[in-house]
N, C-alpha and C positions, 0 to 999 in steps of 0.2 A: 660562666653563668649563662652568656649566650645560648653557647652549645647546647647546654643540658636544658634550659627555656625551649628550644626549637626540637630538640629529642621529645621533649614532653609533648608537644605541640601534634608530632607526627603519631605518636603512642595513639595519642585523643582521638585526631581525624579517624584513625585504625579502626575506633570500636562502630561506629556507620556502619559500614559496609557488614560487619562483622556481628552488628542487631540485628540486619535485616535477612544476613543470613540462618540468622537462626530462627530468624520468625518463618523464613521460607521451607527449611527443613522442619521446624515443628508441625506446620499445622499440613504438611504432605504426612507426617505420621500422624497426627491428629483422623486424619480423615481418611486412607490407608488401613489402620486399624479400628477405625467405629465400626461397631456393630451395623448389620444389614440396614441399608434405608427402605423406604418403601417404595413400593410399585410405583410407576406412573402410567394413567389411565387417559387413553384418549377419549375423545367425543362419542365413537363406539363401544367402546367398552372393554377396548383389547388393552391387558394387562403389559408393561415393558418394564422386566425386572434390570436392575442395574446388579450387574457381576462384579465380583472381586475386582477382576480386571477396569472394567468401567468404573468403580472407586479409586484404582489406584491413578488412573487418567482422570479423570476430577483434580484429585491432587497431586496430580505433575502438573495440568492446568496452570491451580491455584501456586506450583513452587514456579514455576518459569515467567507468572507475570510480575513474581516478588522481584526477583531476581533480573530480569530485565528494565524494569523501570528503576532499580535501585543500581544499577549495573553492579550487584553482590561483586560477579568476576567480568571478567570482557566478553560482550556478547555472544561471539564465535564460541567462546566457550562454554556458555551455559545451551547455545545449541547444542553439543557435543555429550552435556549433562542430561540433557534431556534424553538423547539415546541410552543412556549408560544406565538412567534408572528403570527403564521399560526393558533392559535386559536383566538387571541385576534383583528386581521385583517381580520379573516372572507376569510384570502387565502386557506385554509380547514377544513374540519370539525375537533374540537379535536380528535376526536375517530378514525378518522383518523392518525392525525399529531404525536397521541404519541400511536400509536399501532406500526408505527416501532420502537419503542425505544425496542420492543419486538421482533423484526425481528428473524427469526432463523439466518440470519449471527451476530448480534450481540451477540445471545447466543452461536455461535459459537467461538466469539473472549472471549467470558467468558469461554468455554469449554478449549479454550487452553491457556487463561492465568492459569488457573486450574492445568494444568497438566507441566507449567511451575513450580508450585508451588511447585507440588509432586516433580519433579526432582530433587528442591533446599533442600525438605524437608529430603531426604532420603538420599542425600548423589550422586544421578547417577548423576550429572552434573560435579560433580569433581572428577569424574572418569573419566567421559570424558573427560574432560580439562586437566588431567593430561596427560593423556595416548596422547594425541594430542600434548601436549608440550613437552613430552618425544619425538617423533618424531620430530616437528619443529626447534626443540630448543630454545636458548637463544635468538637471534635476531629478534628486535620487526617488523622487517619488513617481516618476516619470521611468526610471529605469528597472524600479518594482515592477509598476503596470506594465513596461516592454515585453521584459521575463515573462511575467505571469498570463498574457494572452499569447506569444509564440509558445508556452508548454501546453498552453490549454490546445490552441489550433492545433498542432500535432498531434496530440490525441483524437482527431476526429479521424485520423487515417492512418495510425499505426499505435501497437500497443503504449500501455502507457510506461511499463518499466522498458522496452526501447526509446520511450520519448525521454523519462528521466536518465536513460545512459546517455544520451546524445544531448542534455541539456547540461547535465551534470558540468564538463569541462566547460562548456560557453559560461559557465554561470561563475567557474574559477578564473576564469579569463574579464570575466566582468570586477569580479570582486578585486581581482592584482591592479586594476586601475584605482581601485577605492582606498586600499590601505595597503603596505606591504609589509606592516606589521601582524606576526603570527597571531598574536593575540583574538581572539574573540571580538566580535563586535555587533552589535543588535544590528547593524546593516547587513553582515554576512549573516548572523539567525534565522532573519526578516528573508532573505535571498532562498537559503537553502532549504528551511522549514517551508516557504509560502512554494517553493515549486512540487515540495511533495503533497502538499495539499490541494495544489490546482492540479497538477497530475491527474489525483484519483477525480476531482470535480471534472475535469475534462472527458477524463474517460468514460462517463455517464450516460456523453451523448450520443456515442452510436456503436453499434457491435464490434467496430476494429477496436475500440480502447482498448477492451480486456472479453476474455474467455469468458468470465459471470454470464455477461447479456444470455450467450447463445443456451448456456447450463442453463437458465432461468427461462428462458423460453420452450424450450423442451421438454420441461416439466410443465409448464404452464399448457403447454398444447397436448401433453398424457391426460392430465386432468382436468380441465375446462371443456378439450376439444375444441379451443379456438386457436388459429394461430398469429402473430403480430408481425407485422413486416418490418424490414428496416427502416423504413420511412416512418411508419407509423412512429416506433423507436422515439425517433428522433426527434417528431414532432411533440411528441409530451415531455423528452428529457433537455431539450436544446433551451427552453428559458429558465428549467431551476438550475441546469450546471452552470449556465454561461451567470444567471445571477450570484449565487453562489462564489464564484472566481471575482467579481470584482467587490461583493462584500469579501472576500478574504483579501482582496488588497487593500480597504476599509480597512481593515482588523489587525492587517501588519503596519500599515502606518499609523496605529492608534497603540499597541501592543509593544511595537519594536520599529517605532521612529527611525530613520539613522539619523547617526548623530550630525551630520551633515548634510546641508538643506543640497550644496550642490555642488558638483567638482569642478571649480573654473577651471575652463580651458578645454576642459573635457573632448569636446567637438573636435576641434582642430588639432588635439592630441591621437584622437583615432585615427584622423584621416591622415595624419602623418604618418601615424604606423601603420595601416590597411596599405599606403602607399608605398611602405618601406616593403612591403612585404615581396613586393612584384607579382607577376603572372603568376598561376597554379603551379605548381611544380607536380613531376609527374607521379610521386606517389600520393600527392593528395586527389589526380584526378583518379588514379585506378579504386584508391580509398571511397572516395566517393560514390563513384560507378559499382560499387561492391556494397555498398551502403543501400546504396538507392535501389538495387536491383532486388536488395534482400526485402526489402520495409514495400518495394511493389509486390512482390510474390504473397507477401505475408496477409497486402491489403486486398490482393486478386482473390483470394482464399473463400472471403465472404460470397462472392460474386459467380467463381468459377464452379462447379462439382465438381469437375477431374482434378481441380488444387486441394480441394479440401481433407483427402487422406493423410496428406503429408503432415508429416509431426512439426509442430511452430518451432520447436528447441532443435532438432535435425537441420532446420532449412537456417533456422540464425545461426548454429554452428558452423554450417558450411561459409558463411562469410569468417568465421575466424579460423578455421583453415586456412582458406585465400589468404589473411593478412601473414599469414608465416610462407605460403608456397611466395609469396611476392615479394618476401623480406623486409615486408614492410613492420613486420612486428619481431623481435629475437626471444632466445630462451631467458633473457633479460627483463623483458616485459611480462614475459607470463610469471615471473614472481616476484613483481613488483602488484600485480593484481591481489585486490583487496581480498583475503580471503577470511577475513575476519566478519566480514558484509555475507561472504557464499554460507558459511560455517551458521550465521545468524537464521537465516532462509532457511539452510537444510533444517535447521532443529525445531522451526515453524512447520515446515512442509510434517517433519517427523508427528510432530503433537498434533498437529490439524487430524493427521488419517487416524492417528492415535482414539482420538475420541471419537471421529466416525467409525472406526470396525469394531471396537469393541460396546461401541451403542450408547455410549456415557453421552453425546451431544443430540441424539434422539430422544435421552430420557430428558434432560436440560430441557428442550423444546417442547417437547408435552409438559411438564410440569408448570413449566413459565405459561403458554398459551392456555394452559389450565387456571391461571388468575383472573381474564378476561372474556371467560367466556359467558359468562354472564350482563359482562359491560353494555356500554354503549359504543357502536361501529367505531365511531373516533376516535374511542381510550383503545379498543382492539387493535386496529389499524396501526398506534403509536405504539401498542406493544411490541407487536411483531417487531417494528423497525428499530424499539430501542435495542431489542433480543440480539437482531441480526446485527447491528453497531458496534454492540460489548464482543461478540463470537467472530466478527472478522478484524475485530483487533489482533486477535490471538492464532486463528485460522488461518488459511488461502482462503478468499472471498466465496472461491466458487464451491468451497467446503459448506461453508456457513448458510451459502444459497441453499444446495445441495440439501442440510438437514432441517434446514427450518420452513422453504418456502409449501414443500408438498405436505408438510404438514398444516401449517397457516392455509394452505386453498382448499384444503379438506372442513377445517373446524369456520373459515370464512362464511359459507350457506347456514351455517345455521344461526350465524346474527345479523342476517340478510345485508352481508358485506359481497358488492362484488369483485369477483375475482382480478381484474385488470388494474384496481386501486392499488391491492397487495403484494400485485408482480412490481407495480412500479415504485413504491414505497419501499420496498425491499433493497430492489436495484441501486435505489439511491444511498442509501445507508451502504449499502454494501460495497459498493464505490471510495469511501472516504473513510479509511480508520485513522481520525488523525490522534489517536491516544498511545499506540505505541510503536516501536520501528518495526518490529515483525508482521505487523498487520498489512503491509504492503512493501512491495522491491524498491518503489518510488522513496519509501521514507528511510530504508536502509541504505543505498542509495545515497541522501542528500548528507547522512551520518557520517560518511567517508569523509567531508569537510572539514571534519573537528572543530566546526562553530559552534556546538551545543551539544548538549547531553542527553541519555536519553529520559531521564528527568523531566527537564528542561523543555523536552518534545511534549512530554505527557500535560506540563502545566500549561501550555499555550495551546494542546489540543482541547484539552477540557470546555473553554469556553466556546470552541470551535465548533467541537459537537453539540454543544449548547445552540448555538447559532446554528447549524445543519438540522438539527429535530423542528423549531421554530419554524427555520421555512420550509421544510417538509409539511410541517403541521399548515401552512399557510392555505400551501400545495392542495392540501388533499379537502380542506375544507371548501378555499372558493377558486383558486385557478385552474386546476384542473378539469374541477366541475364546468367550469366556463368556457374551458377549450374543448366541452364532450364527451369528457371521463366517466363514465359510470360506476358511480361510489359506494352504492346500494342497489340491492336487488328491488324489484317491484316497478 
């Protein structure tokens, strides 16, 4: 009776995944076979037809973010699905659809789960974790905020999916102190969700975070003809990221408490292990030195010309080369590497171009900017950045920037919106997808944990991006104005 009780049980659970999969195939044929949509017409007058192709990317769109947030199959997987229907629907060539699976950013999110790998391998992650909690102390609320400002500061001088491979193991090594039960627990949630979310907040405040900045100032200086320094950068985005991060430590101790206020002993537990540990031993200093030498090159980039040709995913490769000429990593290691996290990326990176080449996320852009254009600057303003929010869930950021911002500085003049509001209003949103794992490396990344689902991720980002628009919204009405910003033309 048991048996057949528990057989029925698993039957049940079965049909989930098995709804939503058909909701995600239905309405890809739903929308695939409608009849023609209509134009979308910019502020000029220029007509943007959406093609077959452009429809059927709509609705690979709308089946991958079913599919992803419900985890239909395992994420890696539905990456792989998403290739598969862009060849078998004739929405693009294969050679196309799985040549990003190859993307230098995807071999970038392989280069630094990589060197996550070394960190955990050798030992320097629990150095780190020690020597941090030897600081923080025993209080898990205290060991939240530790995390969450060393992910943030790293971000001001190297990428943020480097910062999340290199925090990733410190934050495992944190957590093996807290429980050593597999199980789940709103302390590791709280842990691994709150660093992919200060990740992307971190990376807001200066050009080394992330690629976005420099794509978004490029355009900003084709079309305005002004250009923004890094300093300036920093000075408008250095109070909402840094506010932002420690409301998100707010939001995880109110959200996902742990369940334990504090770990007696804790102190004096680390620094017996940080002392068990002894001196560096010599593959953590060459690790190191391979580390550091990589994440300068990367951050001289900004600073130097003659750096800046060099490909980012070329130059962090070459450090996981090194970890194999050193021995310091085996054929062992390289497939124990998550490739269900790379498989996830490529099929983001895949979807993202997807709707750029074939025009589907330019016509999205003018139609949405097309509700607002009659508004008031503030409802405008909030559009754009709600537009770019939803689009770098699903995109690479610098995609989302990419289609939406030269359009937004085009239709801005004529609701006497000025342009430097909507560079940096954009930036910000564009920084923080905390709605699904594919919208950033950081949040696929913290997924590797098996603290939480990607469900799970969506229901605690919801409120988050709630909280991200508000202070945005705060932003653009009186702080920015107050620190100089010009909001309006005249």
């Amino acid at each position: 009776m048991t048996t057949s009780t528990s057989a029925l049980a698993k039957i049940s659970l079965n049909w989930k995944p098995l709804l939503f999969m058909m909701l995600g195939i239905g309405l890809f044929l739903l929308v695939f076979y409608s009849p023609p949509w209509p134009d979308a017409i910019d502020p000029m007058g220029k007509h943007f037809i959406l093609s077959q192709q452009a429809k059927g990317a709509i609705a690979l769109f709308l089946l991958a973010g079913i599919f992803w947030v419900f985890e239909v199959l395992p994420i890696g997987v539905t990456g792989i699905l998403i290739g598969v229907i862009q060849a078998l629907f004739f929405i693009r060539p294969a050679s196309e659809a799985f040549k990003d699976f190859m993307d230098p950013s995807v071999l970038f999110i392989f280069g630094s789960l990589t060197i996550g790998s070394v960190f955990t391998k050798v030992g320097l992650t629990k150095r780190l974790a020690y020597k941090m909690l030897m600081i923080v102390g025993e209080r898990t609320s205290r060991i939240y905020l530790g995390c969450f400002v060393v992910t943030a500061l790293l971000t001001h001088i190297m990428a943020h999916t480097a910062v999340a491979a290199t925090m990733y193991p410190l934050l495992l090594a944190v957590y093996s102190l807290y429980t050593t039960d597999t199980k789940p627990t709103r302390f590791g949630k709280g842990l691994f969700i709150g660093m992919a979310f200060v990740a992307g907040a971190g990376s807001i405040i200066t050009l080394l975070g992330a690629a976005r900045g420099i794509v978004a100032l490029g355009f900003f200086k084709e079309i305005t003809k002004m250009d923004v320094s890094f300093f300036k950068l920093t000075y408008y985005m250095f109070p909402i990221g840094w506010l932002i991060v420690i409301l998100l430590w707010i939001f995880f101790m109110v959200f996902l408490k742990p369940e334990r206020d504090r770990i007696p002993g804790l102190r004096e537990k680390v620094r017996q292990l940080n002392d068990d540990m002894g001196p560096l031993s010599r593959q953590e200093l060459i690790s190191a030195l391979i580390v550091a030498s990589t994440i300068l090159f990367l951050s001289l980039q900004s600073f130097i010309p003659a750096l800046k040709p060099f490909n980012k995913a070329a130059v962090l490769l070459v450090s996981t080369i090194l970890f194999f000429i050193f021995k310091i990593l085996d054929i062992h290691d390289l497939e124990e590497i998550p490739w269900n996290i790379i498989l996830l990326f490529a099929g983001a990176m895949s979807i993202g171009f997807c709707l750029w080449q074939t025009g589907a996320a330019e016509w999205l852009a003018i139609n949405w900017l097309g509700f607002f254009k009659e508004s008031h600057w503030f409802i405008f303003v909030m559009g754009i950045s709600f537009f770019i929010l939803v689009m770098t869930n699903f995109i690479m950021n610098v995609a989302a920037i990419a289609i939406s911002l030269p359009v937004a500085l085009v239709v801005a003049p004529y609701l006497g919106v000025a342009g430097e509001v909507v560079l940096y209003s954009s930036l910000v949103v564009a920084g923080m997808p905390f709605l699904l794992l594919v919208g950033a490396a950081p949040n696929a990344i913290a997924y590797n944990s098996k603290q939480f689902t990607s469900g799970e991720f969506f229901a605690y980002g919801l409120p988050a991006s709630i909280l991200l628009l508000a202070v945005l919204g705060l932003f653009i009405l009186l702080v920015w104005p107050l620190m100089g910003m010009p909001v309006t033309l005249g």
